[in-house]
MMTF fields as JSON, N, C-alpha, C and O atoms, coordinates in Angstrom:
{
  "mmtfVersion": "1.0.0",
  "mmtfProducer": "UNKNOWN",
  "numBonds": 399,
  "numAtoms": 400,
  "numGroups": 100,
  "numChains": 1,
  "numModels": 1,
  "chainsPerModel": [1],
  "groupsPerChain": [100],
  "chainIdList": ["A"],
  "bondAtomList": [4, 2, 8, 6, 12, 10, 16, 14, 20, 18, 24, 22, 28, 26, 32, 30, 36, 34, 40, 38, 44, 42, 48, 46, 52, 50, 56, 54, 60, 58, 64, 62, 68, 66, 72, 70, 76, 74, 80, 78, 84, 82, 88, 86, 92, 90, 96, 94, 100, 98, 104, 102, 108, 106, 112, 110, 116, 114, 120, 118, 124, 122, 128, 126, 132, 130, 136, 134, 140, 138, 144, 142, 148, 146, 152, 150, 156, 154, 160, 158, 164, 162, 168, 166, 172, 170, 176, 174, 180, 178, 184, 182, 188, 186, 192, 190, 196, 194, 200, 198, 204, 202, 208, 206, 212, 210, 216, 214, 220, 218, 224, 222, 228, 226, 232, 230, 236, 234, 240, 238, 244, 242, 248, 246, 252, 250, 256, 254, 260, 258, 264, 262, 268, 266, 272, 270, 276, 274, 280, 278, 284, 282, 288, 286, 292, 290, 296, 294, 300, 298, 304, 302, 308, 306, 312, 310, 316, 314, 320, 318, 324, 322, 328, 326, 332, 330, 336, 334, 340, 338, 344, 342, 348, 346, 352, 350, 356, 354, 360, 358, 364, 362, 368, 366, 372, 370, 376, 374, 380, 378, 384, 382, 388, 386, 392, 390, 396, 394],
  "bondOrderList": [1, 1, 1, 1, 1, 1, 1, 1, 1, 1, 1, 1, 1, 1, 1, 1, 1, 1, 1, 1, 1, 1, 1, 1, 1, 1, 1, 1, 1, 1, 1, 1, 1, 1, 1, 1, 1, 1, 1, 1, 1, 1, 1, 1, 1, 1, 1, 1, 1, 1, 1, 1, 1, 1, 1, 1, 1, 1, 1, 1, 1, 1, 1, 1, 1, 1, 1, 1, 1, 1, 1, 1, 1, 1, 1, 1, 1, 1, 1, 1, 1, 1, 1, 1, 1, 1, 1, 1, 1, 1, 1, 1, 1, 1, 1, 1, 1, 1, 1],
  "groupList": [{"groupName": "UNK", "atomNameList": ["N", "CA", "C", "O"], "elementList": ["N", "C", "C", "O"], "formalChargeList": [0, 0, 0, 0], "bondAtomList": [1, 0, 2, 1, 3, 2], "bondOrderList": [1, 1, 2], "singleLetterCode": "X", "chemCompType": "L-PEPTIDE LINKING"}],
  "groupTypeList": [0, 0, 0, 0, 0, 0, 0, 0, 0, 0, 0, 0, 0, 0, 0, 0, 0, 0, 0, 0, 0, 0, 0, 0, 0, 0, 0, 0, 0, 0, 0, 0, 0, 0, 0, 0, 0, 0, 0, 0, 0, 0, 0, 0, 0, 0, 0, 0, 0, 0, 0, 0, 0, 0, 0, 0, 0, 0, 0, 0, 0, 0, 0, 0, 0, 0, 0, 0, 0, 0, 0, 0, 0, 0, 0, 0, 0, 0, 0, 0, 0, 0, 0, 0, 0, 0, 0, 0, 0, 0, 0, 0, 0, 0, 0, 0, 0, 0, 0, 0],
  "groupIdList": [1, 2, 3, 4, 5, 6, 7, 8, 9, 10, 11, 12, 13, 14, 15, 16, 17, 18, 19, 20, 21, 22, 23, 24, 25, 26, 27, 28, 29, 30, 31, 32, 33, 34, 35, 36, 37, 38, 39, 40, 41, 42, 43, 44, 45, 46, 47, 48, 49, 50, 51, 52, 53, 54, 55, 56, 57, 58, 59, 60, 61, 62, 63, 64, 65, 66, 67, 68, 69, 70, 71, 72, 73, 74, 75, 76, 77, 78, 79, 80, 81, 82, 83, 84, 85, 86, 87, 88, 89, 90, 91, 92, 93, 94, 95, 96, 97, 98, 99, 100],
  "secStructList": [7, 7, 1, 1, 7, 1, 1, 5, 7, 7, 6, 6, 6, 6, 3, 3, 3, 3, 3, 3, 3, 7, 6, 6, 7, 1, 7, 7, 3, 3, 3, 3, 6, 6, 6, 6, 1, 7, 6, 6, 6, 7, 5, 7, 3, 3, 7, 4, 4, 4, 3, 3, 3, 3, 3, 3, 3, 7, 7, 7, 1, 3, 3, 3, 3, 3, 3, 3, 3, 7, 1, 1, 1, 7, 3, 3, 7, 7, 6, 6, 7, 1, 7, 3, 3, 3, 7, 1, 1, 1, 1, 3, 3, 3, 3, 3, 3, 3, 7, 7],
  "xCoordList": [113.27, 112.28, 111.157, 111.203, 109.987, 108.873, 108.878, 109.054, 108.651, 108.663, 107.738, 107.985, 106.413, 104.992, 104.525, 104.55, 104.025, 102.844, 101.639, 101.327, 101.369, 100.406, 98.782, 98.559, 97.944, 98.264, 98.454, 97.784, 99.33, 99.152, 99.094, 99.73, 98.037, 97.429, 97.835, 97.296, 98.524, 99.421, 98.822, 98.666, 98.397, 97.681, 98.522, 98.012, 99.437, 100.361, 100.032, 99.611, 100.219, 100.5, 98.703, 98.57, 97.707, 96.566, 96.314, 95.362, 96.945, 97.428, 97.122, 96.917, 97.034, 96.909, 98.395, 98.573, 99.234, 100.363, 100.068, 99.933, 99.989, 100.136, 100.946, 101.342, 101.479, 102.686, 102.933, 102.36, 103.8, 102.969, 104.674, 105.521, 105.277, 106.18, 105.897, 104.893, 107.151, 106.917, 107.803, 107.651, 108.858, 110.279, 110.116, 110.928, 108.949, 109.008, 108.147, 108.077, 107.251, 106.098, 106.801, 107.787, 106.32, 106.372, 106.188, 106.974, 104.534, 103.858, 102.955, 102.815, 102.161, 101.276, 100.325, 100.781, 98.959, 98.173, 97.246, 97.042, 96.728, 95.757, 94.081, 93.703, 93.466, 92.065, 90.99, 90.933, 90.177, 89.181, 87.817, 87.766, 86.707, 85.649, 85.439, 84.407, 86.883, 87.229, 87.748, 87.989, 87.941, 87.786, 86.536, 86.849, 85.653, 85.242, 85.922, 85.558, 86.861, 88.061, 88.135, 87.639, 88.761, 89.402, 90.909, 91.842, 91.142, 92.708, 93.975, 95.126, 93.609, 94.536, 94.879, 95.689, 94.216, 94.311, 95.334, 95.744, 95.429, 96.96, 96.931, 96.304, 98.262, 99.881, 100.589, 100.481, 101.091, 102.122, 103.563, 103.939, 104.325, 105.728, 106.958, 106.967, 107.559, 108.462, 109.686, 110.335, 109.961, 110.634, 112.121, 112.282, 113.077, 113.925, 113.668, 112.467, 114.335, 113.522, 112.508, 111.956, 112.527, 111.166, 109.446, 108.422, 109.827, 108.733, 108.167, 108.824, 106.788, 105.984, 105.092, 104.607, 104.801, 104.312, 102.908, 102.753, 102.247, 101.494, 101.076, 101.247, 100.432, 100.221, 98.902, 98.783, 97.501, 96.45, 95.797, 96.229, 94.982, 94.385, 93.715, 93.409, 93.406, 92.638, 91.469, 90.778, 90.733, 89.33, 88.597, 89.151, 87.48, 85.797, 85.964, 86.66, 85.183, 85.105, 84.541, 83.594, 84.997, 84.156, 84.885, 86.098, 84.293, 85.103, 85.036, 84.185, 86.24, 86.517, 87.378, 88.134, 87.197, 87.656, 88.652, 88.374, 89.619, 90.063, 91.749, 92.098, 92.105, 93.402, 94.104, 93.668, 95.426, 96.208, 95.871, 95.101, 96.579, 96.238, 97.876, 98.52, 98.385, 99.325, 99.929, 99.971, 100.542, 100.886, 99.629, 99.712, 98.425, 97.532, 97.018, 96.379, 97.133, 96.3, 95.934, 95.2, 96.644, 96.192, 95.814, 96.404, 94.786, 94.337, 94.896, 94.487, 95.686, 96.265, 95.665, 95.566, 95.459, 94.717, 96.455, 97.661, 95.458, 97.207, 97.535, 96.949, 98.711, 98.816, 99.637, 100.125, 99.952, 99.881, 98.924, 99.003, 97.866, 96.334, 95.721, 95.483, 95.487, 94.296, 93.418, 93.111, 92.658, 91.07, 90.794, 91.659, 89.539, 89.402, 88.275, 88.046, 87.442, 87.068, 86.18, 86.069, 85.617, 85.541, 84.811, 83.815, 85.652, 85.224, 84.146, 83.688, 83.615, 82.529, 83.136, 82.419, 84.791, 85.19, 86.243, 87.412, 85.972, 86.751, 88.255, 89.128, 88.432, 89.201, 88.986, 87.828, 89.892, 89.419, 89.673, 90.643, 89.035, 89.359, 89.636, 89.066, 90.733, 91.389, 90.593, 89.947, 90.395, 89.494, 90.576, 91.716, 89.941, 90.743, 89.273, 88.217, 90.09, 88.845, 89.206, 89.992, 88.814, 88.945, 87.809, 86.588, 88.523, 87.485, 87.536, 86.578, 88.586, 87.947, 88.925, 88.749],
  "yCoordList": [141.604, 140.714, 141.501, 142.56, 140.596, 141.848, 141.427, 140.242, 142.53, 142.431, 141.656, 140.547, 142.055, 140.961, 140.227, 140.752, 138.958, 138.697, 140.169, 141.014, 139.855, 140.65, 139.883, 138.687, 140.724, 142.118, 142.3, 141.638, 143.163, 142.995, 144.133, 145.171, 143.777, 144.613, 145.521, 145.271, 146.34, 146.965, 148.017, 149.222, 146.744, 147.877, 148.92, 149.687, 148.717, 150.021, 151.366, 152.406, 151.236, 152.17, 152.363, 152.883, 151.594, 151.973, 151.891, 152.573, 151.265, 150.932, 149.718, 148.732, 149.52, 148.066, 148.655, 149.677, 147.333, 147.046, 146.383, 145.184, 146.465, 145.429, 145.495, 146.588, 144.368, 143.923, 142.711, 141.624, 143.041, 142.629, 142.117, 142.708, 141.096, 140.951, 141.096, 140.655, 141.915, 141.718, 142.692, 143.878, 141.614, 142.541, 143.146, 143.774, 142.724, 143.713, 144.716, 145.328, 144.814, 145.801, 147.362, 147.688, 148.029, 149.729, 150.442, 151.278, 150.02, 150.69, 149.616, 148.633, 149.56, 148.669, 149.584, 150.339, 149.382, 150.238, 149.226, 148.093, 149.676, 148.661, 149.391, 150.304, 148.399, 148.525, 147.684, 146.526, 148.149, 146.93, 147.853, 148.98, 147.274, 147.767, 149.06, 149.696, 149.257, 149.998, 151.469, 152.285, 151.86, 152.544, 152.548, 152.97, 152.161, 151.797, 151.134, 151.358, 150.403, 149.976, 151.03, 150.959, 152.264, 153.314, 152.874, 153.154, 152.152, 151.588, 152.601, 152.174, 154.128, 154.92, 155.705, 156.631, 155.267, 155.898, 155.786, 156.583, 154.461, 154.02, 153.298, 152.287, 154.344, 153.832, 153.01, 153.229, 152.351, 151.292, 151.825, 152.183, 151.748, 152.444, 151.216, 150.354, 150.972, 150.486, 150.071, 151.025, 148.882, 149.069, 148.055, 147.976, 147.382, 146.849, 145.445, 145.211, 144.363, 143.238, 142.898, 141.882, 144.197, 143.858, 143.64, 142.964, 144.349, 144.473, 145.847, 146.804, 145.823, 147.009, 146.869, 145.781, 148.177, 148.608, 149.52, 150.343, 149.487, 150.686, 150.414, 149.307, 151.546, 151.711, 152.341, 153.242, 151.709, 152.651, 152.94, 152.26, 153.73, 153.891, 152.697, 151.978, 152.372, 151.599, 151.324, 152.287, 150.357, 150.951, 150.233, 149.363, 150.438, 149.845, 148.551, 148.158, 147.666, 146.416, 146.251, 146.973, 145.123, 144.389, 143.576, 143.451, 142.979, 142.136, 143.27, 144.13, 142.982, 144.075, 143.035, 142.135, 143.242, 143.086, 143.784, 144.967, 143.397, 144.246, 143.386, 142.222, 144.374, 142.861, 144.645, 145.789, 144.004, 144.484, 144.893, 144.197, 146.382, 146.513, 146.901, 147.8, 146.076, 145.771, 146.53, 145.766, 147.89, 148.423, 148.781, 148.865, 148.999, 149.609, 148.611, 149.133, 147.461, 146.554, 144.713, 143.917, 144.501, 143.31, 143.565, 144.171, 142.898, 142.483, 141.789, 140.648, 141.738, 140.467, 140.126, 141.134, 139.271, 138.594, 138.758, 138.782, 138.836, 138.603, 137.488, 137.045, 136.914, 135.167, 135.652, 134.611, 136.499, 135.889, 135.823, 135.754, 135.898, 136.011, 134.768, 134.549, 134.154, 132.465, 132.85, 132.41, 134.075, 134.899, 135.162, 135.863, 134.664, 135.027, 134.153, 132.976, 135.135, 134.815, 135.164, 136.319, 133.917, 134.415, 136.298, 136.855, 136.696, 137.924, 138.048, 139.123, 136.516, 136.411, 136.686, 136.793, 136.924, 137.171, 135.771, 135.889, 134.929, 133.801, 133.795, 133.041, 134.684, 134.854, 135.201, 135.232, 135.43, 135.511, 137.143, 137.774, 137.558, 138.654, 138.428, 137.786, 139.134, 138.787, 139.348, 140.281, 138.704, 139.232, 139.854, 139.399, 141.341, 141.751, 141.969, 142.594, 140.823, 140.527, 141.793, 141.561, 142.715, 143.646, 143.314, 143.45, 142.888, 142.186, 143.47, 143.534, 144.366, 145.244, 146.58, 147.53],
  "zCoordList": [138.81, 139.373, 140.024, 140.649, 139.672, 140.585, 141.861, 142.147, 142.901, 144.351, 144.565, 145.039, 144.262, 144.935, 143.958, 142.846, 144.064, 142.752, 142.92, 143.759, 141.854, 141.24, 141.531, 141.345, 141.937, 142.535, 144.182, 144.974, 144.55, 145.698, 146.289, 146.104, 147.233, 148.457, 149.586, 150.665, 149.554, 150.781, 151.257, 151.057, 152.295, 153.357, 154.59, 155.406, 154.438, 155.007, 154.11, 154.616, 153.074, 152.447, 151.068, 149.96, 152.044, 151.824, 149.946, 149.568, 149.033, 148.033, 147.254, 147.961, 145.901, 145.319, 144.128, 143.465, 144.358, 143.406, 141.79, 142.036, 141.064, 139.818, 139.142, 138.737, 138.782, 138.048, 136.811, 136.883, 135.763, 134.933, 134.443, 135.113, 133.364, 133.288, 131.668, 131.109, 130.922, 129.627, 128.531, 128.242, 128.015, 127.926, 126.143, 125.463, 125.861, 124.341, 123.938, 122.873, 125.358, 125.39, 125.208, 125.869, 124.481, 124.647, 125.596, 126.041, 126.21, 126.55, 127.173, 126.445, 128.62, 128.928, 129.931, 130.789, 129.67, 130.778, 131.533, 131.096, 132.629, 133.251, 133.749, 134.483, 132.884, 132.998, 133.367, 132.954, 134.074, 134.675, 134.85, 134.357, 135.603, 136.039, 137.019, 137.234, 137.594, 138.455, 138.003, 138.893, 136.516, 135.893, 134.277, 133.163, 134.532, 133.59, 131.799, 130.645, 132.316, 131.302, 130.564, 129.439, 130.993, 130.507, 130.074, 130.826, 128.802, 128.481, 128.666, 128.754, 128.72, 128.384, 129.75, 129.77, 130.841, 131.743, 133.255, 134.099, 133.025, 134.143, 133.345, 133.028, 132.742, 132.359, 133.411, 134.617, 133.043, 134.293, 133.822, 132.706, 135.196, 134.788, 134.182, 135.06, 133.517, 133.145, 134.359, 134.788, 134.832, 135.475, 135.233, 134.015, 135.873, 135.526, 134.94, 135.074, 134.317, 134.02, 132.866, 132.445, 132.568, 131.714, 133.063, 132.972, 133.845, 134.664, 134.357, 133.948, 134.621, 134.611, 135.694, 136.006, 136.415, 137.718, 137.867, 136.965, 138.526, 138.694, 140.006, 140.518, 140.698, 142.03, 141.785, 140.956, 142.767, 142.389, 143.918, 144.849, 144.118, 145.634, 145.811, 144.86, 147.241, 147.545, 147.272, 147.606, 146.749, 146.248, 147.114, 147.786, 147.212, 148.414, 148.103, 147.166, 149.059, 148.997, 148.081, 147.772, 147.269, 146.351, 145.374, 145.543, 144.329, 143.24, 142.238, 142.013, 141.7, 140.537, 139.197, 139.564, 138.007, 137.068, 136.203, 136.006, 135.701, 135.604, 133.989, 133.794, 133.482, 132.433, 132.029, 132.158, 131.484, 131.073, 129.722, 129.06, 129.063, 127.524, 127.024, 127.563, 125.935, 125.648, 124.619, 123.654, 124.22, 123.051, 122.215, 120.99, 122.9, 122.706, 121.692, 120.779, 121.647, 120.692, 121.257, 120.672, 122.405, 122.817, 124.738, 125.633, 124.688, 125.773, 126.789, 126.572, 127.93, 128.346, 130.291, 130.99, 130.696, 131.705, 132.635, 132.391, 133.816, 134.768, 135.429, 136.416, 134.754, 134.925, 136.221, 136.659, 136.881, 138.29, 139.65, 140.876, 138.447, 139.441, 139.267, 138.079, 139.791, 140.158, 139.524, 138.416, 140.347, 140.447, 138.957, 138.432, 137.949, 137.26, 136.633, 136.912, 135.509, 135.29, 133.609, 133.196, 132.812, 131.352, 130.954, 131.416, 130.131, 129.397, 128.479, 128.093, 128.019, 126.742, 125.698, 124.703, 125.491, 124.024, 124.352, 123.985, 124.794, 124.683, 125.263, 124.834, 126.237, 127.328, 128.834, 129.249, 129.573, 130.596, 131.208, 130.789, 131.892, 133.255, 134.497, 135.378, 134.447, 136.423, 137.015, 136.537, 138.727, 139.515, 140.389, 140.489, 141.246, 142.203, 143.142, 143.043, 144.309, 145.827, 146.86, 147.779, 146.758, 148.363, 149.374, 149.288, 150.25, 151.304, 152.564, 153.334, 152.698, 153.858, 153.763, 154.526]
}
């Protein structure tokens, strides 16, 4: 089971969580505006469940965009995010709000 919805914010540990559920994936990375959707660049770790994890630094205030890349061929939005909004390819992008 994943610990937080996705994504979550831990400001103890100065950190953003994402979590992604998905028991036939290989391989899943996460990309948004916040790396210039670099797909290959955070890997998410595999974890029990069919959960996958990644941990990234805190980033500056602002709205950021950002979706899952799936076995290196599908796109996927993070359904445990509200925040979001259309991509122009007839889906959507999750929003991640850092307010401070």
């Amino acid at each position: 089971m994943k610990q937080h919805a996705s994504p979550f914010i831990n400001k103890r540990k100065k950190a953003i969580e994402f979590y992604i559920q998905n028991t036939c994936a290989s391989h899943i990375s996460l990309a948004g505006t916040f790396n210039h959707w670099a797909h290959d660049a955070l890997q998410m770790e595999h974890k029990k469940n069919g959960v996958w994890k990644i941990t990234i630094p805190m980033l500056p205030k602002g709205t950021y965009q950002y979706k899952f890349f799936v076995d290196d061929k599908v796109w996927m939005e993070d359904v445990d995010n509200p925040h979001r909004q259309p991509d122009g390819l007839n889906g959507f992008n999750s929003l991640l709000l850092i307010e401070n």
